[in-house]
C-alpha positions as CSV (number, residue, x, y, z in Angstrom):
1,X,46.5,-217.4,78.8
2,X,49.9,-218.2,78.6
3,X,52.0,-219.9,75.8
4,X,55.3,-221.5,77.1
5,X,58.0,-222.5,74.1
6,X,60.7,-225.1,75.1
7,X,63.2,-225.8,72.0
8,X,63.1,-229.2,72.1
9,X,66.0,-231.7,70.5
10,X,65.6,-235.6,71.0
11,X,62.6,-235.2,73.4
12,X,64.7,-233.2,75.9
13,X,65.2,-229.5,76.5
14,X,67.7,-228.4,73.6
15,X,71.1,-227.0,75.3
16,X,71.0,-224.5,72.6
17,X,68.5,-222.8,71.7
18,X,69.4,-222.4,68.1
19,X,69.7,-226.4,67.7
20,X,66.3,-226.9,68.1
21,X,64.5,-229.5,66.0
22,X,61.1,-228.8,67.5
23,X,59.2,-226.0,69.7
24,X,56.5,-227.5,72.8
25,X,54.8,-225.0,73.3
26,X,52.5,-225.5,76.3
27,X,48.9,-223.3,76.9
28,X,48.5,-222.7,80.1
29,X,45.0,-221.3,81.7
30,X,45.1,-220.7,85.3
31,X,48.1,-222.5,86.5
32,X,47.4,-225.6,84.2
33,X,48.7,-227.0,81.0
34,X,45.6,-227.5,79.1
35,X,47.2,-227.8,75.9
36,X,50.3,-228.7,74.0
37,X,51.5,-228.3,69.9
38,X,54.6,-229.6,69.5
39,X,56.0,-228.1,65.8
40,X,59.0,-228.2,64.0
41,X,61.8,-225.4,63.8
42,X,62.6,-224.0,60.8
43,X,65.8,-223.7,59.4
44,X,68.6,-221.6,62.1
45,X,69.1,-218.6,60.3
46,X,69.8,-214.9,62.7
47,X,66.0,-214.1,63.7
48,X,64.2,-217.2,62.3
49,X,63.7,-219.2,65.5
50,X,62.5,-216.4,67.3
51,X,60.4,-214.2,64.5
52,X,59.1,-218.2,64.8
53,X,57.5,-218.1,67.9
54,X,56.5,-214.6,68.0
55,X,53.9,-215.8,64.5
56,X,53.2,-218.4,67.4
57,X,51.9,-215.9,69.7
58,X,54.5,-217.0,72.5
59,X,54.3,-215.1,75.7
60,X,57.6,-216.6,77.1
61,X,60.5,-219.7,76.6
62,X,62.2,-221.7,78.6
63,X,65.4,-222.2,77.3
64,X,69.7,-223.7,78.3
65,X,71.1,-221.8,76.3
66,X,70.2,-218.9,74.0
67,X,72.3,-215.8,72.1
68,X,72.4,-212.1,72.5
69,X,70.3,-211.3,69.1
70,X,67.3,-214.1,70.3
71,X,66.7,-212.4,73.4
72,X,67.0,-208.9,71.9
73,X,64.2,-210.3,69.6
74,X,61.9,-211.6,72.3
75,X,62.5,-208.4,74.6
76,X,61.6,-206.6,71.8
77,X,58.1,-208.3,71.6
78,X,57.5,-208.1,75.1
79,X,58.5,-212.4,75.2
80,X,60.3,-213.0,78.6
81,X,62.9,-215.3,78.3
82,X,63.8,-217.6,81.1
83,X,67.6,-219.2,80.6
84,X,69.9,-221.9,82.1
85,X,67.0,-224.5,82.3
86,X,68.1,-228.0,82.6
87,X,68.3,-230.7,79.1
88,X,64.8,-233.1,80.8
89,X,61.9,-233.6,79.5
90,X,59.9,-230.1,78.2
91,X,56.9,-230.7,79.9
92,X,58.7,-231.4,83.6
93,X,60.4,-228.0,82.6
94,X,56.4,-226.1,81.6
95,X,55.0,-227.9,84.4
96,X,58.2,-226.7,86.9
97,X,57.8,-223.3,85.4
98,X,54.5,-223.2,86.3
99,X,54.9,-224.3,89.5
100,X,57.7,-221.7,90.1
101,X,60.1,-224.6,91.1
102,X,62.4,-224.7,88.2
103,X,65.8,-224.4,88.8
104,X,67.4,-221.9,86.1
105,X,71.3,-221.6,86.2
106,X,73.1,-218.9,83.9
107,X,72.8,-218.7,80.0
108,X,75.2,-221.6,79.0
109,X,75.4,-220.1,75.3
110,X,78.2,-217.2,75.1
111,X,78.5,-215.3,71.9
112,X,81.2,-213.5,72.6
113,X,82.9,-216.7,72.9
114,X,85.7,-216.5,69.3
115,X,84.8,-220.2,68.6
116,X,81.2,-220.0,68.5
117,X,79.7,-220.2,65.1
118,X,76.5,-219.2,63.6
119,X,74.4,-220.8,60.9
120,X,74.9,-224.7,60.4
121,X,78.3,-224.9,61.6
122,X,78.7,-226.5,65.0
123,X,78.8,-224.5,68.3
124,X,81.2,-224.9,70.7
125,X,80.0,-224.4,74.5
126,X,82.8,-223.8,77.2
């Protein structure tokens, strides 16, 4: 079984990972979805979304965009991350996953970027 996250803000793929205002997170037995929880983030603080979904018992995510420290989480829990997705609907982007059609283009979120801010500020995405 396999547990797909997709950060999910106003019922498309959230750019940034960190803006999420809910996770889908799709079960998936043998190639199908056979369920879906849909629950909200809580608050962006460095670790929270990701320590999140690892209580969630996520196997991998989906994600546009997602910072250096997230993925270092996830890799460190054996969670493979799977950037540069496309802002659509999350369950075209499980179901293309699945599928092993989705295009993924590179990680749109760069941290090393002077002008990005953490925490509530806003982030600014060249």
């Amino acid at each position: 079984m396999r547990r797909i996250a997709i950060p999910n803000a106003n019922n498309v793929l959230s750019a940034h990972f960190g803006g999420a205002e809910f996770f889908n997170i799709f079960i998936v037995e043998d190639n199908k979805i056979v369920d879906e929880e849909f629950l909200p983030a809580p608050p962006h603080d460095t670790g929270s979304l990701p320590n999140f979904l690892v209580t969630q018992g996520v196997t991998d995510i989906v994600v546009g965009g997602i910072g250096g420290k997230a993925i270092e989480i996830f890799n460190a829990k054996n969670i493979s991350v799977h950037a540069g997705a496309p802002s659509i609907a999350p369950k075209t982007i499980a179901q293309q996953f699945i599928d092993g059609t989705i295009e993924l283009h590179s990680n749109s979120c760069n941290h090393d970027d002077p002008d990005h801010e953490h925490g509530n500020g806003p982030h600014h995405h060249n």
